[in-house]
C-alpha positions in Angstrom: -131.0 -65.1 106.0 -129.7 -68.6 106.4 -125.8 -68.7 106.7 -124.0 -71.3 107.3 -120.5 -69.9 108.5 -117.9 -72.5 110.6 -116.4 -70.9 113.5 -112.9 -70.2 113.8 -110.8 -69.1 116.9 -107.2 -67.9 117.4 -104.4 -70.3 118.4 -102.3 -70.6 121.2 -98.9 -69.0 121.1 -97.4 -68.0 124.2 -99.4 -66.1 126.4 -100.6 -63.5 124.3 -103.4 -66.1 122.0 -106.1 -67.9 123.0 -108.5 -70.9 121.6 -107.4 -73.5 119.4 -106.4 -73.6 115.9 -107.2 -76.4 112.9 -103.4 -77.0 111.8 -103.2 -78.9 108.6 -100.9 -82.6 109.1 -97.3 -82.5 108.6 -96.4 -84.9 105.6 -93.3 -85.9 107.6 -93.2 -88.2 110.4 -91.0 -89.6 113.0 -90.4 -92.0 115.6 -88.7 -90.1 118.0 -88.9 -86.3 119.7 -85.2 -85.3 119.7 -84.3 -81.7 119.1 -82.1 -82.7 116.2 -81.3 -81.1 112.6 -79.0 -82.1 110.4 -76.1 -84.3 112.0 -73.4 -81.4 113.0 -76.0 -79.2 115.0 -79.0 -79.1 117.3 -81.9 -76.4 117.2 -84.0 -76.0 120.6 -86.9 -74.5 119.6 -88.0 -74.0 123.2 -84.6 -71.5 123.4 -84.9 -69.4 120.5 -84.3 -66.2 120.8 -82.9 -64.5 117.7 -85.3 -65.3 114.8 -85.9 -62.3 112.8 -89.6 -62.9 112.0 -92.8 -60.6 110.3 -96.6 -60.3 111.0 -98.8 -58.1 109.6 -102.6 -57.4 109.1 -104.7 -54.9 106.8 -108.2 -54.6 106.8 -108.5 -52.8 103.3 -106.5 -52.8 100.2 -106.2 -52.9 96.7 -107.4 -50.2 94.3 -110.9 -48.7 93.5 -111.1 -46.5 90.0 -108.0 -45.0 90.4 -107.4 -44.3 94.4 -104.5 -46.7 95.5 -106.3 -48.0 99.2 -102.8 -48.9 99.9 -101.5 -45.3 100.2 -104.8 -44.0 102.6 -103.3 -43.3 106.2 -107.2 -43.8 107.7 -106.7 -47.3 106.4 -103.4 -47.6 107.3 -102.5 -51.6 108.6 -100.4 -53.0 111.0 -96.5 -54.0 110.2 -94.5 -56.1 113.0 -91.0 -56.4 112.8 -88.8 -58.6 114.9 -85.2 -58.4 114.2 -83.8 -60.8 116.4 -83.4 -58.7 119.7 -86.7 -56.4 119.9 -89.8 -56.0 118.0 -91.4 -52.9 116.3 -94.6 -51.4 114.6 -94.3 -49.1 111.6 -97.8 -47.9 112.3 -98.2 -44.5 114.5 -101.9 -45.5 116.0 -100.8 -49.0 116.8 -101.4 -50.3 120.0 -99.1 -52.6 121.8 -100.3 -55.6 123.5 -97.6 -57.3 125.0 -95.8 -60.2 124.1 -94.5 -58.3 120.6 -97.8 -58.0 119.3 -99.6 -54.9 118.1 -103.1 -54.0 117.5 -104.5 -50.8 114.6 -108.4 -51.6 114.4 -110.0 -48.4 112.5 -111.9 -45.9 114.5 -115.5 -44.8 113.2 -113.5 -41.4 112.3 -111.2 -43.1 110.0 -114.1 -45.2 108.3 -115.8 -42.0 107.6 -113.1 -40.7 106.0 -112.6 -43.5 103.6 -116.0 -43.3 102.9 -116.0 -39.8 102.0 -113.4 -40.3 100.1 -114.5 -43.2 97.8 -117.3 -41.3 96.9 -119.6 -43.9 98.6 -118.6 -46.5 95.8 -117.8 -48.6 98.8 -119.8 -48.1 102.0 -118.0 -49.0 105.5 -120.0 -49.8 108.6 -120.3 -46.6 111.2 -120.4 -47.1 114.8 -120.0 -50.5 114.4 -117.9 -52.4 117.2 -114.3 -52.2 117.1 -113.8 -55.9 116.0 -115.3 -55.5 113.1 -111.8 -53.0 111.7 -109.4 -54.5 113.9 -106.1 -55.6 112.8 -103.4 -57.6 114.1 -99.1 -58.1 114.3 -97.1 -60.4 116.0 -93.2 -61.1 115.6 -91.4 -62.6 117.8 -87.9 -63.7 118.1 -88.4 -67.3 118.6 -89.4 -67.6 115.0 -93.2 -67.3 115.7 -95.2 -64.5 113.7 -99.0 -63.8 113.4 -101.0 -61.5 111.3 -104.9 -61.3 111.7 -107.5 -58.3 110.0 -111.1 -57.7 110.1 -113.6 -59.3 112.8 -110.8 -60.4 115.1 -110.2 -59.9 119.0 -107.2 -58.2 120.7 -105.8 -61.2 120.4 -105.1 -61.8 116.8 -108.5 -64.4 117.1 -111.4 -65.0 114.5 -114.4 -63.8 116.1 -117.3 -64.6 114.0 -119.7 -67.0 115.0 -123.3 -66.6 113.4 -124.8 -69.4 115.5 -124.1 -67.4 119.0 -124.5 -64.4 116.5 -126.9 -63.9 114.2 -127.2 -60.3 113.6 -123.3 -60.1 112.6 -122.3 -56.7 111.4 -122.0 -55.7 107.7 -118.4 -54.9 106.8 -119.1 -52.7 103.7 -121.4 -52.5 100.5 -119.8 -52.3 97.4 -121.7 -50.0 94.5 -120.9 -52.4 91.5 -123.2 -50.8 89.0 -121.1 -47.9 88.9 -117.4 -49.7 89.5 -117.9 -51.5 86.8 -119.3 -48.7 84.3 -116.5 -46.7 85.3 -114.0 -49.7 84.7 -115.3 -51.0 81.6 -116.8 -48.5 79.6 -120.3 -46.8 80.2 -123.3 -48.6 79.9 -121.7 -52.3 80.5 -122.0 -52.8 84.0 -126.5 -51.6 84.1 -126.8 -52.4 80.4 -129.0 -55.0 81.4 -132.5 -53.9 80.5 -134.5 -52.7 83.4 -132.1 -52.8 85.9 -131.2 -49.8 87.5 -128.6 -50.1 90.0 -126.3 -53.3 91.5 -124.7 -53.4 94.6 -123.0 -55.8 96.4 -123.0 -56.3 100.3 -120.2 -58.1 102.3 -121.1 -59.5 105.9 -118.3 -59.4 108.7 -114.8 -61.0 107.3 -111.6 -62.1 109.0 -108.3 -63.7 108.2 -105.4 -65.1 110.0 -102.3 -66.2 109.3 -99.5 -67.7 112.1 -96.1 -69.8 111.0 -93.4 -70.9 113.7 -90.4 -71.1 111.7 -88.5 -73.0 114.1 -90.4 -75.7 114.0 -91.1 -75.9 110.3 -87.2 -76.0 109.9 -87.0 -78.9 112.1 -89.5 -80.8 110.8 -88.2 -79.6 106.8 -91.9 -78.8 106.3 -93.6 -75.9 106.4 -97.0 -77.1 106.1 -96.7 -78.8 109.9 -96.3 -74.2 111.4 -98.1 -72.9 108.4 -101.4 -72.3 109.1 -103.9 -69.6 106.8 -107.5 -69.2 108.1 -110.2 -67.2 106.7 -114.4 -66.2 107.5 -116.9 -64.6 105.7 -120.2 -64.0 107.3 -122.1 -63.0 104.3 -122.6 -62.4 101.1 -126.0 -60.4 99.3 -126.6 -59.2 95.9 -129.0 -55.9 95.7 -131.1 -55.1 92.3 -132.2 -52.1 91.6 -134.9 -52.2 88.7 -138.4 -50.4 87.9 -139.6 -53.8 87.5 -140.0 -54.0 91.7 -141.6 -50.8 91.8 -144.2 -51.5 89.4 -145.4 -53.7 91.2 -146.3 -51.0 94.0 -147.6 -48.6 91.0 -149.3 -51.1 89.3 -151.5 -52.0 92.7 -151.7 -47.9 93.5 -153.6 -47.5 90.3 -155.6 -50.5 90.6 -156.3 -48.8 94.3 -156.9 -45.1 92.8 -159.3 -46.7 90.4 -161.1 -48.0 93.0 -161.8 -45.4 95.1 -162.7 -43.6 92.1 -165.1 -46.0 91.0 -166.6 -46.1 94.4 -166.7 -42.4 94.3 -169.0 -42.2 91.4 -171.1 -45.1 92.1 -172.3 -43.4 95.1 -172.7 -40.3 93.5 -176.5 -38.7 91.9 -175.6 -39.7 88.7 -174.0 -43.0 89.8 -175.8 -46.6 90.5 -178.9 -45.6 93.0 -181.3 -45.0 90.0 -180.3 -48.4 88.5 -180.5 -50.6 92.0 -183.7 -48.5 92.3 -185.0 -49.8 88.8 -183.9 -52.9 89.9 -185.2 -53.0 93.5 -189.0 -51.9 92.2 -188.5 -54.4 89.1 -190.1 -57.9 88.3 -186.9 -59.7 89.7 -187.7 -57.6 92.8 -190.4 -56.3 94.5 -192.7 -56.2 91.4 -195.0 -59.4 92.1 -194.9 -58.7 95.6 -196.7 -55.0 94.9 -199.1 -56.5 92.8 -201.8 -53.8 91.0 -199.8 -51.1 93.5 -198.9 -48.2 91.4 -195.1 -46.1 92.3 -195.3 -42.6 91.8 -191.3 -42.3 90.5 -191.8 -38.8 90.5 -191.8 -38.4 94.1 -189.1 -40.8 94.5 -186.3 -40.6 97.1 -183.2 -42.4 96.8 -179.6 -42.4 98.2 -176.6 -44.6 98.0 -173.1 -44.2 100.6 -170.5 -46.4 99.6 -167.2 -46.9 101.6 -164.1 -48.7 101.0 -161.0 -49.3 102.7 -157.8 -50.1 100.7 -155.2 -49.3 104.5 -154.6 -52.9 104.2 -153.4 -53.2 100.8 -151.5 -50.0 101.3 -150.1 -51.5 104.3 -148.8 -54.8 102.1 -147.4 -52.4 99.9 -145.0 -50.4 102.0 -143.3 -54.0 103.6 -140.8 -56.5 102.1 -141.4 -60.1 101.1 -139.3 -63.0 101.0 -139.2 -66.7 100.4 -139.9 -69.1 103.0 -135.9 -69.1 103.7 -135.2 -65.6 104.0 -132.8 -65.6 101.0 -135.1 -63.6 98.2 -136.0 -60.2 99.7 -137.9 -58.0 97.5 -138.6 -54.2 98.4 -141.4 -53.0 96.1 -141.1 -49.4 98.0 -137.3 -49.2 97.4 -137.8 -51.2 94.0 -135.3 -53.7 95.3 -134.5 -57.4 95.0 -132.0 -58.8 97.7 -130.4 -62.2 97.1 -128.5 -64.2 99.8 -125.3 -65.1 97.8 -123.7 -66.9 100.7 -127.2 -69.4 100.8 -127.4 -69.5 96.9 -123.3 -70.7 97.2 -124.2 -73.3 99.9 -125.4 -76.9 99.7 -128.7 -75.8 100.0 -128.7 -74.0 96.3 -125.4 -76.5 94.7 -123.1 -78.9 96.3 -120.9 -76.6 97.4 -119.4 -75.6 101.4 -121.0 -72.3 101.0 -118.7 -69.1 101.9 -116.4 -70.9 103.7 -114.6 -74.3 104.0 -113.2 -73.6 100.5 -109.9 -74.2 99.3 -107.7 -71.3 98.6 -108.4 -69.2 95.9 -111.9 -70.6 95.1 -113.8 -68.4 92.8 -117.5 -67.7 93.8 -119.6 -68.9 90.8 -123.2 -69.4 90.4 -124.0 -72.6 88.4 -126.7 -73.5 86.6 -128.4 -75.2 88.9 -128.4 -73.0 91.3 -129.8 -70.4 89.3 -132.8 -72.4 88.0 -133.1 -73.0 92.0 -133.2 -69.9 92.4 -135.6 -68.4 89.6 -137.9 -71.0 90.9 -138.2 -69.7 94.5 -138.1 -66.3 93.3 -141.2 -67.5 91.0 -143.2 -68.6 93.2 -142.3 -66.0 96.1 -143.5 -63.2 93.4 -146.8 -65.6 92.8 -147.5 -66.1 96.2 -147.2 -62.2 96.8 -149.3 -61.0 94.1 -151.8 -63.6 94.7 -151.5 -61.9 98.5 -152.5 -58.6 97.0 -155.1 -59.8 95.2 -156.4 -61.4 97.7 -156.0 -58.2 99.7 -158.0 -55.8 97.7 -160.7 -58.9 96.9 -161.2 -58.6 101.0 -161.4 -55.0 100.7 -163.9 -54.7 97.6 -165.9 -57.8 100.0 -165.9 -55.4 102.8 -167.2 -52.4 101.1 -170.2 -50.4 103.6 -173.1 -50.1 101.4 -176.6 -48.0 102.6 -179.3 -47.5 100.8 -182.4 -46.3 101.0 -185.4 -45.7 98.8 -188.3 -44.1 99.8 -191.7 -43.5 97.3 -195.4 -42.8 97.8 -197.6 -46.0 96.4 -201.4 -45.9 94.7 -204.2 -47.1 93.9 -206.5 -46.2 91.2 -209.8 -45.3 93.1 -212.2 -44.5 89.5 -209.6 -43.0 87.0 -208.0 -41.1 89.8 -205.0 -42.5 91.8 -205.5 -42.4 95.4 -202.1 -42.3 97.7 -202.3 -45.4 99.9 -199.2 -45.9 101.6 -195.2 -45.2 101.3 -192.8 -48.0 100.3 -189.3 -48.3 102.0 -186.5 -50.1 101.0 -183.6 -49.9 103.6 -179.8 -51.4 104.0 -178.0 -50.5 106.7 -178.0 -48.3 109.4 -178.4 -44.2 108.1 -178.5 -43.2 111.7 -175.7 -44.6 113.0 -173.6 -44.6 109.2 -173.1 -48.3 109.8 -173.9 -50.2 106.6 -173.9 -54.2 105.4 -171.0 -55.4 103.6 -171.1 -56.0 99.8 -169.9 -59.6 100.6 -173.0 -60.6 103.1 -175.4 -58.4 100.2 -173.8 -60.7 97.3 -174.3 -63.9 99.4 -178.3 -62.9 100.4 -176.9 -62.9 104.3 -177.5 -58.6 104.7 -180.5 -57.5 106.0 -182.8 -56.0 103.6 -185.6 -54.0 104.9 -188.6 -53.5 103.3 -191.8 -51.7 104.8 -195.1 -50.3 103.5 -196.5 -47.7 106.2 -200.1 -47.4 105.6 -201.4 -43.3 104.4 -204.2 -41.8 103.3 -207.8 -43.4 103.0 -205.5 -46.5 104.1 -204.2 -45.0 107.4 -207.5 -45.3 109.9 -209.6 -48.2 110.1 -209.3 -49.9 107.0 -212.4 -50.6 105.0 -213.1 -51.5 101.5 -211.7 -52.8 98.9 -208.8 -50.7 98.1 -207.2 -51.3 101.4 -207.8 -55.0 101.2 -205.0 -54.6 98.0 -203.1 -52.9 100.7 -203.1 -55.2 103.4 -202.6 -58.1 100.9 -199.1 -56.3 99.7 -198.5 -55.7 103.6 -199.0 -59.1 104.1 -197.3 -60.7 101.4 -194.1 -58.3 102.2 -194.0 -60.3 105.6 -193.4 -63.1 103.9 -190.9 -62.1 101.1 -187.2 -63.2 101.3 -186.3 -59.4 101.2 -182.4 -60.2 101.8 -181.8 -63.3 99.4 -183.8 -61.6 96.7 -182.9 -57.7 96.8 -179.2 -58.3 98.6 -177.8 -59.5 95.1 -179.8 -57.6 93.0 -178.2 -54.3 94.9 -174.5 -56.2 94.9 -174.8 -57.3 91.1 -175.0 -53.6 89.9 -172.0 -52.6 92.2 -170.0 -55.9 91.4 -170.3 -55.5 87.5 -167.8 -52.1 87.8 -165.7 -52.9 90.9 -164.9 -57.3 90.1 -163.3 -55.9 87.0 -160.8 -54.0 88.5 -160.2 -56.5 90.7 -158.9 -59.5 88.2 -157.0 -56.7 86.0 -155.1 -56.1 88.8 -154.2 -59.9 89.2 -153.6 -59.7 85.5 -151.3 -56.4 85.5 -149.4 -58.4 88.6 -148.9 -61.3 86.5 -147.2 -59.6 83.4 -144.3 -58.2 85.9 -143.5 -61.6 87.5 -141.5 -63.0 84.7 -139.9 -60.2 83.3 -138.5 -59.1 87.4 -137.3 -63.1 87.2 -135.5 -62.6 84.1 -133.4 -59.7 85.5 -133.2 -60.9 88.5 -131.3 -64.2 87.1 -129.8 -62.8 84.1 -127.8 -59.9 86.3 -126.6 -62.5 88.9 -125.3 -65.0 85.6 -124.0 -61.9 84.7 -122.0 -61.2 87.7 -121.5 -64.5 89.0 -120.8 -66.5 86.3 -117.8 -68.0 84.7 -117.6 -65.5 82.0 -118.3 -62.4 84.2 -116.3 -59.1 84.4 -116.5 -59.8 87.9 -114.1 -62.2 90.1 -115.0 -62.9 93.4 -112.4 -64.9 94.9 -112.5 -66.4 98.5 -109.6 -68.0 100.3 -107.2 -65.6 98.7 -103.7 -67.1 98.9 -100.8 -66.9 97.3 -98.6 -70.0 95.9 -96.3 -71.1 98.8 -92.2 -70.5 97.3 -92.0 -73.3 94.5 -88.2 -73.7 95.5 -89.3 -74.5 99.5 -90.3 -78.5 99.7 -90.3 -79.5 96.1 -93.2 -81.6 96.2 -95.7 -80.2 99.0 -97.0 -77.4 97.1 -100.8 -77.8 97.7 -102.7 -79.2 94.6 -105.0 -76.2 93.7 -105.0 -75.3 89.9 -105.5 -71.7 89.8 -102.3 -69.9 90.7 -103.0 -67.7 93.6 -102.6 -63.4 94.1 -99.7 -61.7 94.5 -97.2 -63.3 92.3 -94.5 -60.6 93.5 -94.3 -62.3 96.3 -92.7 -65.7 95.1 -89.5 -66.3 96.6 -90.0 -63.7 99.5 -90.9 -66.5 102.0 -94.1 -64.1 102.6 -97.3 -65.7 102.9 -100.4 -63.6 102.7 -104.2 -64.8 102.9 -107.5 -62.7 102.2 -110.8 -63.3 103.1 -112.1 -62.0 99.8 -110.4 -60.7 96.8 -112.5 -58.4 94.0 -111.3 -58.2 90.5 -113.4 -56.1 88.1 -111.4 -57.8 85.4 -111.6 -55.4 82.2 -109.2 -53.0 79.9 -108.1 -50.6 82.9 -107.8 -53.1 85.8 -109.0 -50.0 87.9 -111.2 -52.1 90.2 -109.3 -54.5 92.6 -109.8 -54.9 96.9 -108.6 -57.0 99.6 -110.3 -57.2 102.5 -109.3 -58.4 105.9 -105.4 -59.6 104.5 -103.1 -61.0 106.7 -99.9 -62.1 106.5 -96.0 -63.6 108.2 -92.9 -63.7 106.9 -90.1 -63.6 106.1 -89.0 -65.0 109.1 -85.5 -66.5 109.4 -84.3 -68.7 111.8 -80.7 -68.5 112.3 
């Protein structure tokens, strides 16, 4: 899937970070460098040393139907404290890196457990690579703090970069079909018809937050140390409906009926005695034959017929997308996968994608994305049923067809027929079960063998007038256009019960496209749009202390998570927040949250 994901990388702070860091402009300026604050005292940031200062980072949080994340010990996130002289972890498994920071990233046991104990309503990553459940603390004393959770490095750093990395893990799958029946009532969050199941799939996310006190209370701004980051590597919307399946047992009964049909044409009672007819007939080999008479009653005739459908099966059993990668339909699983974080991007609406967003940005589909989107997922379903088609046309073309028909032929010697000869109509090979395809037959391109062997009064040296009529017929067969004459005659009586099937099946096809677009577009307005029970929020941040820097506060509208934290001098950031916003509130996570502060400068 296309993603379009900047790349972010942990500052430097001492000698514990590395990379560089995007740190927003101060609004203040000034002409000079002196170390000065206020006019009775000096602060030297360079010899702090007694800053009491916080940094924290949790990879999970929030509440799911009732089970508080917050209080699991496998999820358990990391708390720095500095109190001026010495730093500390609350956490038992942290593990200190030097420099006063700590590290907890989540082992595979502990994921398992959480898993287990949700109830697989969300789905963490198993032997995935410790980056992935890392968090991060740093506090130190000089007024510096850090806080970094999810895909981050040892060193409190962002690490995802799709462009170096483009099989990023998956951090978890969320089961929304039954988080939001659960949370608002049963039947509300499926009650769309003909759709099953809904999950949601989050790629790799990270956040960081750093502040250096001491110089924001220098400068009297807190926006020049301040500093909240944030990644998502994905987002993907899964549909379960019947609709995606049907399209498999739509084609496997068009396939059954196939080889059924097949079955029966090649059977005693099936098409040899009409091709036979047909063959022997005046749009056959009837003016060729002349006054010969066919004794019918002696007639031998047999028809082997052989399809194979393994290449339509094959089809079947694979998934399809559009030419981007970001519609992936499973007709096995009877799934429909959208890429969220391309249908968010510019290529879908003008919008950064994922990530680039200012804080607290809610995740909405708009309308023209999703008329972008029904389109491509249109014409990937068109393209994919005219595959199949297609598939089972080639099949039904590539049909082995023998045949052969033997009979004796006469001549009326007196009133008394006389046995002259024996008539042979032949396609394909019976000797080596190779036979012509109903294609080249159709198009007058398979050889059609025809041969009169000589018997009887006819089969010495030939005399009279009886065997004259024989070697005229002999004659005139070496000249007849055996294969464009009897090659379509054979293919016309097989077509007329196999073409059918064919088209119906293009037909049946057809008739699931637009209802598998309908719930397709309608579930993700559902979810995704502005009036849905479902908040996505990206960026999460909450509103900087009102009473710090009247003025600065930054201009977004919305007012951000957490408002218990106002006038804590705590500053928290989230990759991504989900709300299932109904009656109980039971549905809520945070993932990959960090945060500093307070710190204190004294």
């Amino acid at each position: 899937m296309r993603r379009r994901l900047r790349s972010l990388v942990a500052a430097a702070a001492g000698s514990a970070l590395i990379g560089t860091l995007m740190i927003p402009a101060s609004a203040a300026s000034w002409t000079d460098r002196e170390w000065i604050h206020g006019t009775a005292a000096t602060l030297n940031c360079a010899a702090m040393d007694s800053a009491t200062t916080r940094g924290a980072g949790k990879l999970l949080g929030g509440e799911l139907l009732g089970t508080d994340l917050d209080t699991l010990a496998e999820v358990e996130d990391v708390v720095v404290v500095n109190d001026g002289t010495a730093s500390s972890v609350d956490t038992a498994n942290a593990a200190a890196l030097g420099d006063d920071a700590y590290a907890n990233p989540l082992s595979v046991q502990a994921l398992q457990s959480v898993n287990a104990g949700l109830g697989g309503l969300l789905v963490l990553p198993l032997g995935a690579e410790v980056g992935v459940a890392n968090q991060f603390g740093q506090a130190k004393d000089t007024g510096y703090s850090a806080g970094a959770a999810g895909m981050v490095s040892n060193s409190g750093g962002i690490d995802l970069n799709p462009e170096t990395d483009p099989e990023l893990p998956r951090f978890a799958t969320l089961e929304l079909g039954e988080v939001l029946n659960a949370a608002l009532g049963e039947g509300t969050g499926t009650g769309i018809t003909n759709l099953t199941d809904v999950r949601l799939g989050i790629g790799a996310v990270a956040s960081r937050a750093e502040l250096d006190s001491c110089t924001a209370d220098w400068q009297g701004n807190i926006y020049s140390a301040l500093n909240r980051q944030y990644a998502i590597a994905g987002l993907d919307a899964e549909l379960e409906t019947p609709l995606a399946t049907g399209l498999v047992s739509t084609t496997d009964a068009t396939l059954s009926d196939l080889e059924s049909t097949v079955e029966t044409l090649a059977g005693p009672n099936g098409a040899v005695n009409e091709i036979t007819d047909l063959v022997l007939g005046p749009k056959g080999l009837g003016p060729v034959l002349g006054t010969l008479l066919l004794d019918r009653k002696n007639t031998v005739a047999d028809l082997g017929l052989a399809i194979d459908l393994s290449a339509v099966r094959t089809l079947l059993t694979k998934p399809f997308s559009d030419a981007g990668g970001n519609i992936v339909i499973d007709p096995q699983r009877g799934t429909v996968s959208v890429d969220l974080a391309a249908l968010l991007g510019p290529e879908y609406q003008d919008s950064a994608g994922l990530n680039g967003l200012a804080p607290n940005t809610r995740l909405l589909i708009n309308s023209s994305a999703s008329k972008a989107l029904t389109a491509a997922l249109t014409s990937t379903l068109d393209v994919w049923t005219a595959q199949i088609s297609s598939a089972v046309t080639q099949a039904v073309d590539a049909i082995e067809v023998q045949l052969s028909i033997t009979l004796p032929v006469q001549l009326l010697s007196g009133l008394l027929p006389v046995e002259v000869g024996t008539l042979s109509i032949t396609a394909g090979d019976s000797a080596t079960g190779k036979g012509v395809s109903l294609a080249a037959l159709r198009a007058g391109q398979a050889e059609v063998k025809v041969t009169l062997k000589r018997s009887g009064v006819c089969s010495g040296i030939l005399v009279g007038s009886l065997c004259s009529v024989v070697n005229g017929v002999v004659d005139g067969l070496a000249g007849f256009a055996s294969n464009q004459v009897l090659g379509p005659l054979i293919a016309g009586v097989l077509d007329r019960s196999l073409l059918p099937l064919v088209t119906g099946l293009g037909t049946d096809l057809q008739t699931l496209v637009g209802p598998l677009v309908s719930v397709v577009s309608t579930t993700l307005q559902e979810l995704f749009g502005p009036d849905s029970a479902l908040s996505l929020v990206a960026n999460a941040q909450n509103q900087p202390d009102p009473a710090e820097l009247a003025g600065l506060n930054p201009t977004w509208t919305e007012r951000g998570p957490w408002p218990e934290l106002e006038g804590t001098g705590q500053y928290d950031v989230a990759a991504l927040r989900i709300d299932v916003i109904g009656p109980l509130q039971l549905a809520q996570l945070e993932l990959a949250r960090s945060s500093i502060g307070p710190n204190v400068v004294r």
